[in-house]
C-alpha positions in Angstrom: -49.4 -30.5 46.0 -48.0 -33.0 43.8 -50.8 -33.2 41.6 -49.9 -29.2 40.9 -46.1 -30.2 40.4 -47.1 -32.6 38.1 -48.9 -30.1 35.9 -46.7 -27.7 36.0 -44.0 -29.6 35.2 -44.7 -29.7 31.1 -45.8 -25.7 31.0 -41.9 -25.0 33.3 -40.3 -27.2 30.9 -41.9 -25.3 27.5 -40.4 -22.1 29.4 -37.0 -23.6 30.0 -36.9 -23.9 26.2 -38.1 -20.8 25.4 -35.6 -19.0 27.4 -33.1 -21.5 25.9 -33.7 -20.7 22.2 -33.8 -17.2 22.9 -30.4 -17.4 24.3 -29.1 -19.7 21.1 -30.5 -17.4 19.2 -28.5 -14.2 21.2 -25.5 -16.5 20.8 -25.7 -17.1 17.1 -26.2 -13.2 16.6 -23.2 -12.1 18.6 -20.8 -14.7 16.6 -22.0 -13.0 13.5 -21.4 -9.4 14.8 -17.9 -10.9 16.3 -17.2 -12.6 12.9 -18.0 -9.6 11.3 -16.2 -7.0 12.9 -12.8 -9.8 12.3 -13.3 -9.2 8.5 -13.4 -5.5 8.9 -10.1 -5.5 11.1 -8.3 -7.6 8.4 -9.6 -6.0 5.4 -8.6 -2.4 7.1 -5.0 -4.3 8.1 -5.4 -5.3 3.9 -6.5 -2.1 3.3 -3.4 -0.1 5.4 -0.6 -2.4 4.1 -1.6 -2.2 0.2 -1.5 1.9 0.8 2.2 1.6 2.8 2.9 -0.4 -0.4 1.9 1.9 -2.6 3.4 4.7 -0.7 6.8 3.1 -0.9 6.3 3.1 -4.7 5.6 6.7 -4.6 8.9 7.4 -2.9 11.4 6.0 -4.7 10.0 7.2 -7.9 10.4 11.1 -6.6 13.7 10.7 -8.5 12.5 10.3 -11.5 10.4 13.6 -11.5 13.4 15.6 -11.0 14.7 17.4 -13.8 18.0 16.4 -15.1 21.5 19.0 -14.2 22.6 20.8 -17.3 26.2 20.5 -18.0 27.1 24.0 -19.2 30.2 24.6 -20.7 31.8 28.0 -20.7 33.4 29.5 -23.3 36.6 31.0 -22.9 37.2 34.4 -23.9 40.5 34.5 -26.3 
């Protein structure tokens, strides 16, 4: 019996890691996605601010567009 522990010990050990590098490699894969996903929150939170700002703009300059009152001055009739 221990001469079959013995020999199985280096085969169990190249299986241990196997399974090891194939979770490292699940790992590393999932911190991409996770870092990924990050950037596209902040660059939509970028994205949504810049269009508030520009929005903002937009509004106070709906002044401008509006066409100036004509004084009019009546004549009298003599």
């Amino acid at each position: 019996m221990a001469e079959i522990r013995a020999l199985s010990g280096p085969i169990v050990q190249r299986h241990f890691e196997k399974v090891e590098a194939e979770r490292q490699a699940l790992q590393a894969r999932l911190e991409v996605e996770r870092a990924k996903k990050a950037a596209d929150a902040q660059a939509r939170k970028a994205s949504e601010a810049a269009d508030k700002a520009q929005e903002v703009k937009d509004e106070e300059m709906t002044d401008a567009d509006a066409p100036p009152k004509a004084e009019v001055e009546e004549a009298g009739d003599p």
